[in-house]
N, C-alpha and C positions, 0 to 999 in steps of 0.2 A: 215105242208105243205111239198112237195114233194120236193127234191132237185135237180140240176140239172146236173149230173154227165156226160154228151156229152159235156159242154162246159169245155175245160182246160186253155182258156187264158183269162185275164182280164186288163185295159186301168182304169189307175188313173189318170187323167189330174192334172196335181200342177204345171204349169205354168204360170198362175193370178200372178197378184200383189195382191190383196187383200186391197186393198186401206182401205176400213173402218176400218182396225187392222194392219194400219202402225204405228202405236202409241205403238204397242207390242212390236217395234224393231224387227221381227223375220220374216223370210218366212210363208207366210200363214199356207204351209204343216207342219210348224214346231212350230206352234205355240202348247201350251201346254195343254190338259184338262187332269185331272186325271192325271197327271205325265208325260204322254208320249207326242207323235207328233202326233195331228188329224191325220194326215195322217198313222200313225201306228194302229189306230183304221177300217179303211176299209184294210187295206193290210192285221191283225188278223181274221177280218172277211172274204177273201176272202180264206186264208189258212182253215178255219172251215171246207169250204166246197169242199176242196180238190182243190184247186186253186193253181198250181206248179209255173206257167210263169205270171208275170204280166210285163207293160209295164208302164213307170213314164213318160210322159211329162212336162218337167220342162221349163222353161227359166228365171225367174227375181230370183236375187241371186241364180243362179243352182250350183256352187261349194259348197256351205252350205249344200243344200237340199243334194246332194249325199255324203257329206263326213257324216252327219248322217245317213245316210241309208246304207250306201256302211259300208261292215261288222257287221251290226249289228246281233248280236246275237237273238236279239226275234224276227229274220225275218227267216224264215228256203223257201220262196219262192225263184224262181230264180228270179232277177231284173234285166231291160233292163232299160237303160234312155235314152230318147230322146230329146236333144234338142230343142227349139223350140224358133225360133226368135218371141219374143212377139209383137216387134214392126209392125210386118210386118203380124199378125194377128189379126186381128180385132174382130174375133167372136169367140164363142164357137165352130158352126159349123164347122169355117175354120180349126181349131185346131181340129177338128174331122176326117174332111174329108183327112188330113196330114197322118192321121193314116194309107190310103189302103196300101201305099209300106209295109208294116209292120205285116199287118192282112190277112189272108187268111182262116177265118172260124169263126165264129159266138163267140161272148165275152161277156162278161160282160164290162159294162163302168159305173165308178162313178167318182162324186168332188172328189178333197181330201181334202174337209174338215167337213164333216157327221162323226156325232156321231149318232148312235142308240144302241137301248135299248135291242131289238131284232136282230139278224143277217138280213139285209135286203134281201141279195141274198139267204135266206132259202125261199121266194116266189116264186121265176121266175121258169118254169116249160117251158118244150118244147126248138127250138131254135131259133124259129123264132123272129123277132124282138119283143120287149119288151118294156113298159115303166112302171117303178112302180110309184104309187098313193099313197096320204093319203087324204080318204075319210071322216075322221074326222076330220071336219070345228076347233072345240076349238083347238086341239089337232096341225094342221097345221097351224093356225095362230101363235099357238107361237112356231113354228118351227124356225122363220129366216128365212125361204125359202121364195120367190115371184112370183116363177112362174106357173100358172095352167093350167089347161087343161079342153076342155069339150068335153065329147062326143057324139052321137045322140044313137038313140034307139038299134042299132048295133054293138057300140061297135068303133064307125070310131073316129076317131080323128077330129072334125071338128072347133077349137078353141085354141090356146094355148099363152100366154103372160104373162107379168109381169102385165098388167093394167085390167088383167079379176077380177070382184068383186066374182064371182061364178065359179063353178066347182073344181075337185079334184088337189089338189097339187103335185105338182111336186119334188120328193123326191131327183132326180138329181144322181137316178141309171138305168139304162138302161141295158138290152140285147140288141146286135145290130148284122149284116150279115155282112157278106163282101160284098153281094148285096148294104146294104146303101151305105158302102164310097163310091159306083164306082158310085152310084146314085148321091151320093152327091156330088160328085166333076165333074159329067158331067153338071151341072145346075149352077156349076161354081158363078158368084157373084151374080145372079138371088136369091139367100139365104141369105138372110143377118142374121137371128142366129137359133140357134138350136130349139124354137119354131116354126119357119116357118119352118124350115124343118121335124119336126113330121107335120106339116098339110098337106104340101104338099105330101111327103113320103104316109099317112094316105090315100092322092084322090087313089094312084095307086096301093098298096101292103097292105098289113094288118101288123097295129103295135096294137097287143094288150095291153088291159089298166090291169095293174095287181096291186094289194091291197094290200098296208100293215096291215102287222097284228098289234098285239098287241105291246105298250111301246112306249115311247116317243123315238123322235128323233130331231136331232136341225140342219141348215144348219149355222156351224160358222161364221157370218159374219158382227157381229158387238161386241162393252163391253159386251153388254147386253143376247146376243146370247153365249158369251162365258159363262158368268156366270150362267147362267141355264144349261148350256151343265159339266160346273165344279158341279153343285150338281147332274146333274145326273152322273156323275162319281163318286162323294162321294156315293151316294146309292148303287151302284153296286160295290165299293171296301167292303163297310160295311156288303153287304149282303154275301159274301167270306169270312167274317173276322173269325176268333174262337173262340167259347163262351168263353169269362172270364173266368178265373180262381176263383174259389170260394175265396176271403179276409181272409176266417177266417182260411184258410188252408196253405197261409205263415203267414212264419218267419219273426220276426223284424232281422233287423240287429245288430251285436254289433258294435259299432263306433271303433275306435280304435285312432284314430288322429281328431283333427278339429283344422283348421285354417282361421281366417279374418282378415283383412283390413280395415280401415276404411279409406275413402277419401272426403277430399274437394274438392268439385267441385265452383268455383268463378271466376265470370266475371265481369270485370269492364266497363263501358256505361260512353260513353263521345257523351251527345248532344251540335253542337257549330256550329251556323251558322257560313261555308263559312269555314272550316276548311280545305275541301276537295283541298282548293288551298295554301296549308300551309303544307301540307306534310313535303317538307325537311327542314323544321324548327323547326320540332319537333319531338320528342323520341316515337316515335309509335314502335317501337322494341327495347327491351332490351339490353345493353352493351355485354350480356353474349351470346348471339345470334348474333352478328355483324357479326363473321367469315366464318357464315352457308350461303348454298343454299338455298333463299327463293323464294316462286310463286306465283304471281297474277294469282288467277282464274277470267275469267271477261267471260262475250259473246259476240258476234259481235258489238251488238247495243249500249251496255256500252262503248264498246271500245274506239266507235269513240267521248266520250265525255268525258269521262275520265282515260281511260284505258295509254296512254302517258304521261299525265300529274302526274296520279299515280305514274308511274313507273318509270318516270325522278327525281318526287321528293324522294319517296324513295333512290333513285339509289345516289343522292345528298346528301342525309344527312348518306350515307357511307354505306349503305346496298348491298350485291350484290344480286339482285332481278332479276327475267326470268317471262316475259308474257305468259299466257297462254289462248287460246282464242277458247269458243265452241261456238256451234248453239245456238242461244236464245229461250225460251219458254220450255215447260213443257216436251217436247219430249227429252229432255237431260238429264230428272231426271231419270236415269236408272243404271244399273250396270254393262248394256253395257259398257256407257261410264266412268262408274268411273272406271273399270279394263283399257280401254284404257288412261285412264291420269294418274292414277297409274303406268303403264308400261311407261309412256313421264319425268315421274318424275325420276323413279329410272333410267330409261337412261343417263339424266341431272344428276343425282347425288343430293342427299340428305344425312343427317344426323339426329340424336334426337335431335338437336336445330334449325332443320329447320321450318319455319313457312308455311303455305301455309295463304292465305288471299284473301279473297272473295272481290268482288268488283262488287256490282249488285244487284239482285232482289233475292227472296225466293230460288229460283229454284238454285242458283251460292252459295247462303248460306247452303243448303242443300248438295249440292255433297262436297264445301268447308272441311264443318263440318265430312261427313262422310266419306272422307277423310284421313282428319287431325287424328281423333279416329282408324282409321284401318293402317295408313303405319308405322310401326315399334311402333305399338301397343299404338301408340299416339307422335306424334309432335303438335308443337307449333301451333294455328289459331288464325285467327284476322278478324274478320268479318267489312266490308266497305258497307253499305245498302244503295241501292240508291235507293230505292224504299219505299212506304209507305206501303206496306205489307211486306217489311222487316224490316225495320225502328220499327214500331210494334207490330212487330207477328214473322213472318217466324228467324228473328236474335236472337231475345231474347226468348231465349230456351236454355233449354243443350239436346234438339231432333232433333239428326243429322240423316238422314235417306234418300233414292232412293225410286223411285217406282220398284212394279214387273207386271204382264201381269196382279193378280186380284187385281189392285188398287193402292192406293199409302202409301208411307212411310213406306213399308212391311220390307225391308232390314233398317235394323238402330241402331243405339246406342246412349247413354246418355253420352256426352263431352263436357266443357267447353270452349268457347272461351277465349283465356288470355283476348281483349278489344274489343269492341263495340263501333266504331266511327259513330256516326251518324250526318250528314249536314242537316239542313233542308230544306236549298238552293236545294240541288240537285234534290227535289219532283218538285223545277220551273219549269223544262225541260218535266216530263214526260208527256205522253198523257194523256186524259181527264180520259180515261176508267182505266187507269192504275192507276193514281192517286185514285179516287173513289175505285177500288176493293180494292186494302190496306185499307180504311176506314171501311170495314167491320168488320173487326174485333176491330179498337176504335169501333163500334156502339154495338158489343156482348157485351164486357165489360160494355158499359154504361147500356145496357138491365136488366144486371143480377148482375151489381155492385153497380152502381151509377145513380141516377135519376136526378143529378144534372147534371154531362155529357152528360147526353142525353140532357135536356134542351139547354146546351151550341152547342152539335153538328145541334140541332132543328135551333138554331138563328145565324150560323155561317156557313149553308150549302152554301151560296150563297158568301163565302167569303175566299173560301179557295184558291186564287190567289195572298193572303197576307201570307206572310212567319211567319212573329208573329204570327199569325193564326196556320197556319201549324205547329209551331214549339209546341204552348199550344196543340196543340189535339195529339202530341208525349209525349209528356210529363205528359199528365194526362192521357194516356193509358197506358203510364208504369206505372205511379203511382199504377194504379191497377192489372199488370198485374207482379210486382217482386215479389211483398208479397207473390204472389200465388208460384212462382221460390223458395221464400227463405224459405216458409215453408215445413213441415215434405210430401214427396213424397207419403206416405202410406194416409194421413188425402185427403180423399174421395172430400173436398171444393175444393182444390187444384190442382186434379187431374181433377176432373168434367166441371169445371166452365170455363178454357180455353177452354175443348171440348164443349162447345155449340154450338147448329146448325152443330158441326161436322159429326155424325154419317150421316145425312141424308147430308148433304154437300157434303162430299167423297162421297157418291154413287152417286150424282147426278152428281158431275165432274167429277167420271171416265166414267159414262156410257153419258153423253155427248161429249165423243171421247175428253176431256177437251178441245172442243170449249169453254166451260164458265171457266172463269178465276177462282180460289180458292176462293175468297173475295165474288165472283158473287156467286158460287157455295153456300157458307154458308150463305148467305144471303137467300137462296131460302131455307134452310136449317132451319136457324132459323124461319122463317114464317111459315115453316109445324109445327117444335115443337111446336109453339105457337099454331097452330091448334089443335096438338095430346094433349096438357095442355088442351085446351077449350075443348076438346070431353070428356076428364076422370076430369073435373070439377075442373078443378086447380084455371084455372087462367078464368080473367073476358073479353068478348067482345072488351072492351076498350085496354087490353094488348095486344091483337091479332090486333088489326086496328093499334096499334103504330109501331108495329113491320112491319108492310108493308107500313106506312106513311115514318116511318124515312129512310127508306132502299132507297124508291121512292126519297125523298129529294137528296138523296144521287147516284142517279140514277142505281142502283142496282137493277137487275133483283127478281120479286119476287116468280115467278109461274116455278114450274118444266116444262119446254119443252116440251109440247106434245108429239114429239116424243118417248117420255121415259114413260114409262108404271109403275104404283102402282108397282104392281108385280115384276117388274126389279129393283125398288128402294127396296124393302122388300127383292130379294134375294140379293141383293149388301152388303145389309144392313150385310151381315150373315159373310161376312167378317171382319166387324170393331171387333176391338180388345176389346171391352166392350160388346161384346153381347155374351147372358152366358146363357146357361139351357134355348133356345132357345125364349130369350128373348132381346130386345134392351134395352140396357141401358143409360140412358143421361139425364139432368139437363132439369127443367122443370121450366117453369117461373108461379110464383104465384103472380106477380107483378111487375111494371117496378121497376126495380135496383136490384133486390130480386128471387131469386131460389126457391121452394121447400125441406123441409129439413126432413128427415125423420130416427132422433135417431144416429143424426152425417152423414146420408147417405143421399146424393147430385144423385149420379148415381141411380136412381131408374126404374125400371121395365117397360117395357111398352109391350104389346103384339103386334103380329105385323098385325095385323090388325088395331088395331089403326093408325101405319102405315100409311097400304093402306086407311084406310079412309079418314085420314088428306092428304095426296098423291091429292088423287080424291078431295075432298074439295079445296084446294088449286089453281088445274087445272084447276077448276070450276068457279072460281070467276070469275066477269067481269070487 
């Protein structure tokens, strides 16, 4: 395809919020596929084609967006930014038609957040206005993109929206005139978005409709868009990469020195109703630590319940202890904000016998934890679970870890908490749903431990507003869930059988924007496994109806979201840490209490197709 060497300026608009990838922590433009900044992916492609001058409209966090850009080296174009009041913008158009003081001669204009496979601007031909298409229906639906176009037998633009079922997609690159903006800004608020303005533009001037060619392309704008947009960035690093080196042509090494380690990792659990209000009465931190700077991690919502009361009674029984208080929910588990409370700590002042000490849900136990492991290569923790998914699960671990943009628990390390105070009082307080997702995980363990737990969780779902209650179903999920802790980390049982319903869990909660809680998440997790058992002949009809009777009991979502696609869970999948030689690996139930075992191996194979079928099956049910 011909190139278009008359046009020299080109219009990135990276002023969006990007709502559906606020959950990445980052500016849209800067969010990451293949290493770099969507947005450094159109700016490489408009350099290809000899593109000097481009122009950035930025506005929501625009000092970010420029101080990456501003200097950067794999950018050899010149760069203009323009600010751009978002608030006071409403449309795409309006943010377009901003552009005439600016433009005087025909450009190119794209998102900044298109990835393709191909250079999209190797199409456009001519200077007149332009809009590029993708004319392949499979190909543009899993683009991400939502808005089409259709045209009549001429070539005119006579249709264009987010809610059209038919016609060509809209790729969200454009040639445009300095004729549009002045067009478009004489018609003033009569335009409400950039669709109406190709149709109308289309009654009076010719916007030709021009075709992408070949290779996929994705408009990033949701988990699920990212992550297809990340393997086709792995395809395209791999097909650059350099043949291997033939194996049989090095050398071994000669060793010269070797030196290990061997460490205990041990933590001690104290379950005790009503403890939480007994703090300074008792020796929760060691004599040998008294003199140090120590931190309650809490969130907002713990705070106001027990976050003062904590830390008056530590502060009483002779500790000197400092509050610490983030946003609550899932969006804190980042490393955004562990380098910002890292940097609040060593401000305050710490030492090697400082403690930090969690006070709250998964999410407070996880930054707590990973933490404690990383500031001065390990300080003192003490986990405070006021939750029933930390209480047990999210606490009782030495897996301390954040999330990153593909997923969760990607940054982490293996560190023991010195004690594990658990209240079972404290579950009194929380909400319905919160309570229930922590029980997902007691229901995994009864699934693929214990048939007798499961029975008990069957006759005791309607009763967990009794704290005896609450307290045995703590208690007999540790039971089953230390052994796993206190045995050999290499023995496959060990490893496996906490992660059930995980692999397909994690993908379902990250690509859910983790509107589904973790508990929720695995829960819909383990009922696909249960499906992919029944499809490869594991396990029997009856195991698969338990697994979404008891979840139901238990009020726990059991069907993957519709909005979330086979496909999107299979490449999510490509992520989890157990999937190997392009297969998924994970615990398969053969029966309620009871795994799959195959020659000491618990993690076994699954193709991913299987998958997507149990996916679809699942979606399927009524």
């Amino acid at each position: 395809m011909s190139i278009n060497t008359r046009i020299k300026k080109a219009v990135i608009l990276a002023a969006g919020r990007g709502a559906r990838l606020d959950r990445l922590n980052s500016p849209k433009p800067l969010v990451k596929v293949g290493g770099k900044p969507l947005i450094l992916w159109i700016i490489k492609n408009l350099e290809a084609i000899g593109i000097e001058d481009i122009i950035i409209t930025i506005g929501d966090r625009n000092r970010e967006v420029k101080s990456i850009l501003t200097g950067n080296e794999d950018i050899k174009a010149n760069i203009v930014f323009i600010d751009v009041d978002v608030g006071s913008i409403n449309t795409l158009a309006r943010s377009v038609a901003a552009l005439e003081q600016y433009i005087d001669e025909p450009f190119y204009l794209a998102a900044s957040d298109l990835v393709f496979e191909r250079n999209p601007f190797e199409c456009f031909s001519g200077i007149s206005s332009q809009v590029l298409v993708d004319k392949n229906d499979t190909r543009a639906d899993q683009s991400g993109a939502r808005s089409r176009v259709r045209v009549d037998v001429s070539g005119r633009i006579v249709q264009a929206g987010h809610d059209l079922n038919k016609g060509f997609m809209q790729t969200g690159v454009y040639v445009l005139s300095p004729e549009f903006l002045s067009w478009l800004n004489s018609e003033g608020s009569c335009i409400e978005s950039m669709d109406n303005a190709l149709v109308a533009y289309s009654k009076l001037h010719s916007i030709e409709t021009i075709y992408l060619g070949d290779g996929e392309w994705y408009d990033v704008n949701t988990p699920a868009i990212h992550v297809r947009a990340e393997l086709l960035a792995r395809s395209l690093m791999n097909q650059t990469q350099f043949d291997s080196l033939d194996a049989s042509s090095l050398h071994s090494l000669d060793i010269s020195y070797t030196f290990s380690r061997t460490r205990i990792m041990q933590t001690n659990i104290i379950v005790e109703q009503g403890i939480l209000n007994s703090l300074g009465q008792r020796q929760i931190i060691s004599k040998s630590h008294r003199n140090s700077n120590h931190y309650i991690l809490t969130d907002s919502n713990v705070d106001e319940l027990y976050g003062e009361a904590a830390l008056l009674g530590l502060s009483k029984a002779g500790y000197k202890v400092q509050k610490l208080v983030v946003v609550p929910g899932e969006t804190s588990k980042n490393i955004h904000l562990y380098s910002q409370i890292a940097d609040e700590i060593f401000s305050r002042g710490l030492d090697k016998y400082s403690i930090i000490i969690s006070l709250g849900g998964g999410v407070l136990n996880n930054i707590a934890g990973f933490l404690a492991s990383t500031l001065y290569r390990g300080i003192g923790l003490i986990h405070i679970p006021t939750t029933s998914m930390a209480q047990v699960d999210a606490a009782i671990d030495f897996k301390q870890a954040v999330n990153a943009s593909f997923g969760k628990n990607l940054f982490g390390s293996y560190y023991p908490a010195q004690t594990i105070i658990i209240d079972p009082c404290a579950l009194l307080s929380l909400p319905k749903r919160n309570l229930y997702d922590g029980f997902a995980e007691s229901i995994k363990h009864a699934l693929v431990q214990d048939s007798e737990f499961l029975a008990f969780l069957y006759a005791n779902a309607k009763n967990i507003d009794n704290v005896d209650v609450l307290e045995e179903i703590i208690r007999r999920t540790l039971a089953l869930k230390v052994p796993l802790l206190n045995g050999d980390i290499k023995d496959d049982y060990n490893e496996m059988l906490p992660q059930y319903g995980h692999s397909v869990g994690h993908a379902v909660e990250h690509l859910s924007g983790y509107e589904l809680f973790h508990g929720e998440a695995v829960a819909v997790g383990m009922c696909v496994v249960a499906e992919i058992a029944r499809l490869m002949g594991i396990c029997s009809d009856d195991v698969v109806e338990k697994h979404y009777k008891i979840c139901e009991q238990y009020y726990l979502p059991t069907r993957v979201p519709k909005a979330i696609l086979p496909e999107d869970v299979v490449n999510t999948i490509r992520y989890d840490k157990h999937f190997l030689l392009e297969r998924a690996h994970m615990a398969l139930p053969v029966k309620l209490g009871a795994c799959l075992e195959e020659k000491g191996v618990y993690g076994l194979p699954v193709d991913l197709e299987f998958v997507r079928q149990a996916v679809f099956i699942n979606q399927s049910r009524k």
